[in-house]
C-alpha positions in Angstrom: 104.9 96.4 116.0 101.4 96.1 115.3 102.0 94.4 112.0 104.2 92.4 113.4 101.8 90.9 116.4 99.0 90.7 113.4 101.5 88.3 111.2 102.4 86.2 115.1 98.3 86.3 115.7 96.7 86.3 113.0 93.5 85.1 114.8 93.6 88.0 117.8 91.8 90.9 118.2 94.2 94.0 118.8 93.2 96.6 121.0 95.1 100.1 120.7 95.5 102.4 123.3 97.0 105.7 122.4 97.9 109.2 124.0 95.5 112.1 122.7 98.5 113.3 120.7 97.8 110.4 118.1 94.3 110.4 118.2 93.9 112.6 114.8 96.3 109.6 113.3 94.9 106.6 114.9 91.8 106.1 113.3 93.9 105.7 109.7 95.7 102.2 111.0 93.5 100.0 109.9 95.7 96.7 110.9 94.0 97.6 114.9 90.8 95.7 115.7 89.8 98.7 118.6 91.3 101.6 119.9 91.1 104.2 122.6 92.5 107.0 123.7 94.0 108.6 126.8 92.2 112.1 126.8 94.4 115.3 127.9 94.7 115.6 131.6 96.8 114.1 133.8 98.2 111.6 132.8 97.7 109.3 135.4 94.1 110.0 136.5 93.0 109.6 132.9 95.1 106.3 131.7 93.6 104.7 135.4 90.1 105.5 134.1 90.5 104.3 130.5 93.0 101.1 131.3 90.8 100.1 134.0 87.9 99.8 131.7 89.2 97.5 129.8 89.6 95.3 132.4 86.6 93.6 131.6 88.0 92.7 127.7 89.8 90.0 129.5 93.2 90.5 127.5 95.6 87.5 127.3 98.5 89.7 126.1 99.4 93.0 126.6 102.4 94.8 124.9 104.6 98.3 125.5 104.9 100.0 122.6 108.2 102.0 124.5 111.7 101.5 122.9 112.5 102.0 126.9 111.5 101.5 130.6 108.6 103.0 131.4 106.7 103.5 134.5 103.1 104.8 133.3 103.1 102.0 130.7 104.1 99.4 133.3 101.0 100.9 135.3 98.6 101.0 132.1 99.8 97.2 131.3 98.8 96.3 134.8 95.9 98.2 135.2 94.3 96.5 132.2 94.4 93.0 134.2 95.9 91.5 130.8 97.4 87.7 131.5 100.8 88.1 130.2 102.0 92.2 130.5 105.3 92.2 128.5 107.4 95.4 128.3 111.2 96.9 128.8 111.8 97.0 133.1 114.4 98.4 135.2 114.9 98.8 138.9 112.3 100.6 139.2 109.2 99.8 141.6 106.7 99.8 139.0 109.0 97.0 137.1 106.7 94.6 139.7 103.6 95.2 137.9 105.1 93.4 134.8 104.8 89.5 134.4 107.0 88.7 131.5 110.0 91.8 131.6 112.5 92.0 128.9 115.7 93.5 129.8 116.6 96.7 128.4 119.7 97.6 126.9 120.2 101.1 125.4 121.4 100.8 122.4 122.4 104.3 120.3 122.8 102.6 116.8 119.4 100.3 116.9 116.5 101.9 115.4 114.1 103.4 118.0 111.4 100.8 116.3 113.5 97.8 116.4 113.8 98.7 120.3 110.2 98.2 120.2 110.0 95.0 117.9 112.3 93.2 120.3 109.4 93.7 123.3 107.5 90.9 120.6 110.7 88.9 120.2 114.1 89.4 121.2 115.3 87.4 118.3 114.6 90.8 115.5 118.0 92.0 114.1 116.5 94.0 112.1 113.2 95.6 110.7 111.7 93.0 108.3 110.1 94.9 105.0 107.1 92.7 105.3 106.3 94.4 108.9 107.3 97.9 107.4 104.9 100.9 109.0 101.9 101.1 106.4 99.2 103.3 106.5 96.5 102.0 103.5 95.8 105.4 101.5 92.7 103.3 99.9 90.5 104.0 102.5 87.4 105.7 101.9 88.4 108.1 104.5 91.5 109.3 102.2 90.3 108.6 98.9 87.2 110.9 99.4 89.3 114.2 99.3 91.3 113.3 95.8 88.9 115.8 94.1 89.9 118.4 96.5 93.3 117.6 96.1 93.4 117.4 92.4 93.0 121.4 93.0 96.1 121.9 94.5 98.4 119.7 91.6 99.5 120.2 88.1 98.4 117.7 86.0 101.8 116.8 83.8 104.1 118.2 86.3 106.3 117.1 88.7 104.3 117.7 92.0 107.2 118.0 94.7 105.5 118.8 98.4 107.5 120.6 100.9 107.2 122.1 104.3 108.1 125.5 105.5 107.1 124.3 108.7 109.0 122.3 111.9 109.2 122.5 115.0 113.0 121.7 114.8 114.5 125.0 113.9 117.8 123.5 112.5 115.7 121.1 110.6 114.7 124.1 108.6 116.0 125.6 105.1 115.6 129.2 104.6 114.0 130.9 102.4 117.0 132.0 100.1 118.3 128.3 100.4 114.9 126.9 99.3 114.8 129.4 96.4 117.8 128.5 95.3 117.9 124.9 95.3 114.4 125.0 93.7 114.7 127.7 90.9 118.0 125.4 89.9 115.6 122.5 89.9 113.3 124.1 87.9 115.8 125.0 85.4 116.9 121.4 85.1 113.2 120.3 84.7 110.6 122.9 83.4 107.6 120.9 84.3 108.2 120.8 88.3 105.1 122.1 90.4 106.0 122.9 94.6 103.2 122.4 96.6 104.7 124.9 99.9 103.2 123.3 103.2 102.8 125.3 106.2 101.1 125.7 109.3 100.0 128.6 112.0 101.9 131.9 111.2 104.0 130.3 109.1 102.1 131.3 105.8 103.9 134.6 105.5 106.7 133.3 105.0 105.4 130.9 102.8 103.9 133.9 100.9 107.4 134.7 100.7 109.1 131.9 99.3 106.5 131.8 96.3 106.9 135.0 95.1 110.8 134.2 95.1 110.2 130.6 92.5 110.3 130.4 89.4 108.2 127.3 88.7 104.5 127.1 89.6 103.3 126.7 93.4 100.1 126.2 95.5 100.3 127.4 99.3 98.6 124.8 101.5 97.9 124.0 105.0 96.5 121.8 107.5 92.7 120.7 106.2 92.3 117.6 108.5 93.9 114.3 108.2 92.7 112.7 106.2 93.0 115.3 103.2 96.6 115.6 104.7 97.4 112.2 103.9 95.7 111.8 100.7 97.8 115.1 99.8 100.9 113.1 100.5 99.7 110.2 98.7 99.0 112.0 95.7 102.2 114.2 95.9 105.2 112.8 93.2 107.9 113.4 96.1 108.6 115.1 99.1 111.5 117.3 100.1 111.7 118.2 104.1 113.4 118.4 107.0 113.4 115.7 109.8 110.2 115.5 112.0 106.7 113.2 111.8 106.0 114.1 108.5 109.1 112.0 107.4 107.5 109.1 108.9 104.4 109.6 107.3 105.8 109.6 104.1 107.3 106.6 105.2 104.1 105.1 105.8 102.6 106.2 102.3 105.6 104.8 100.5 106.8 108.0 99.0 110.0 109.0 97.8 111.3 111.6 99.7 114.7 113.5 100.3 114.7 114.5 104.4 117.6 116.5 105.6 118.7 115.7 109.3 120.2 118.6 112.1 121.4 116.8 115.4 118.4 113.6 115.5 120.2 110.6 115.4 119.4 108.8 112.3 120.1 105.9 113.2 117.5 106.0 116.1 115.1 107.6 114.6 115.4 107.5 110.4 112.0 107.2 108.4 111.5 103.5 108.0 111.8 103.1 103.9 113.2 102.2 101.0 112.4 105.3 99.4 114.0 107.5 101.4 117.2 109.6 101.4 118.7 111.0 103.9 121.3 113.3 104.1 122.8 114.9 107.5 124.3 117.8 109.3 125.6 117.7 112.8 124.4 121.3 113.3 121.8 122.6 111.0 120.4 122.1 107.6 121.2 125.2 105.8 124.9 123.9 106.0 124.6 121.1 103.9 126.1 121.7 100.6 123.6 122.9 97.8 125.0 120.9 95.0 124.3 117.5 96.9 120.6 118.2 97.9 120.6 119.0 94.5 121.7 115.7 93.3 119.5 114.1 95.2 116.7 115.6 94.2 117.6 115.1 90.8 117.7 111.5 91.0 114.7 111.3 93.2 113.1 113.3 89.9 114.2 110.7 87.4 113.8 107.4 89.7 110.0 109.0 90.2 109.3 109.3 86.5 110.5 106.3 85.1 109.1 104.3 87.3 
């Protein structure tokens, strides 16, 4: 969306305001002029004090960024006293408060993010790659942490990232699946390094899962975001289950294989053209070995020769 509104005005000034849940993220856009953030609280006590600062910016447009109907952004829109509020209404009360509605339709095969482009323009059929979510991994604020990161990979090896970690439990492979599908790997391609991503208690079991590979294998966790990123950045591929981190390997450009339990992928499917998906309707662990293989095999070969 944002990209989108900077391509429509490319003169404007764009002002983001975001929940305290994205505030780790938010400073890495770097197509936003300004943000702010709603701080943790109650939620409607802390967006009236920060929208109703802004009041005095004097806004001539103001945008949901809500695939849906939503009553707190209808207030936020209004409360920032912007000209033109445009957002997804229903019958709701709050629907008053914006000036320029669009009419929402759910729609279970449109991308969640195409929901949101239509807000801009009801005319998007689809997501154009020039607007593609993009987060610049030249930024100082990534860049600086390569030499840390250089530490964790193997120089001439294929560095393959993966996450022991989700808070989807069907959108995780066990241990004995992960060893199996990556000691095969490894016997199709000697040189493959596993960097094993986890967070919180999770490291014992990522203790776990080294011990049980074959190849080489650096434990890592959390280290702030922007080492996180530039991890990803530096990473060859990515093998994981479906969650954020899909989408911000999305946003880095990375190939990646990301394996789907029950979230609609249609909805809600990394936005790239270096992703492949593959999907169970119940868990992970039940899609067939062989074609995660496959895929990763092909992701290996697409990676190196290019």
């Amino acid at each position: 969306m944002i990209q989108s509104l900077k391509n429509k005005y490319p003169e404007a000034k764009i002002t983001l305001v975001g929940s305290f849940r994205g505030k780790k993220l938010i400073p890495y856009i770097d197509t936003i002029d300004v943000f702010f953030i709603i701080p943790k609280g109650n939620k409607y006590i802390q967006t009236l004090k920060v929208c109703l600062s802004l009041r005095k910016e004097g806004f001539d447009l103001a945008f949901s960024a809500k695939a849906a109907p939503q009553k707190l952004m209808n207030l936020a829109l209004w409360l920032t006293g912007a000209k033109k509020r445009i957002a997804y209404t229903d019958n709701h009360w709050s629907s008053i408060l914006i000036n320029s509605p669009r009419l929402y339709k759910r729609n279970k095969n449109q991308h969640n993010a195409l929901s949101i482009l239509k807000i801009i323009s009801p005319k998007f059929k689809e997501i154009p790659n020039n607007i593609y979510p993009r987060i610049n991994a030249k930024q100082n604020s990534i860049t600086n942490f390569k030499d840390k990161v250089n530490l964790i990979l193997e120089p001439n090896c294929f560095n393959l990232f993966i996450s022991i970690s989700n808070n989807r439990k069907t959108s995780i492979l066990t241990n004995d699946n992960l060893c199996q599908i990556l000691n095969r790997l490894h016997k199709q391609h000697n040189n493959l390094h596993i960097i094993i991503f986890y967070i919180h208690d999770d490291i014992y079991q990522a203790q776990e899962l080294k011990k049980l590979l074959n190849s080489t294998s650096e434990i890592v966790t959390n280290q702030g975001m922007g080492h996180f990123l530039c991890l990803l950045d530096m990473v060859d591929a990515l093998f994981i289950g479906d969650g954020g981190l899909m989408h911000l390997a999305a946003a880095l450009n990375k190939n990646q294989l990301v394996l789907f339990a029950k979230t609609p992928v249609e909805e809600w499917g990394p936005i790239s053209n270096k992703a492949k998906l593959l999907m169970d309707n119940n868990d992970i662990n039940n899609i067939p070995k062989d074609v995660i293989n496959k895929e990763l095999n092909l992701i290996m070969n697409r990676t190196i020769n290019t």
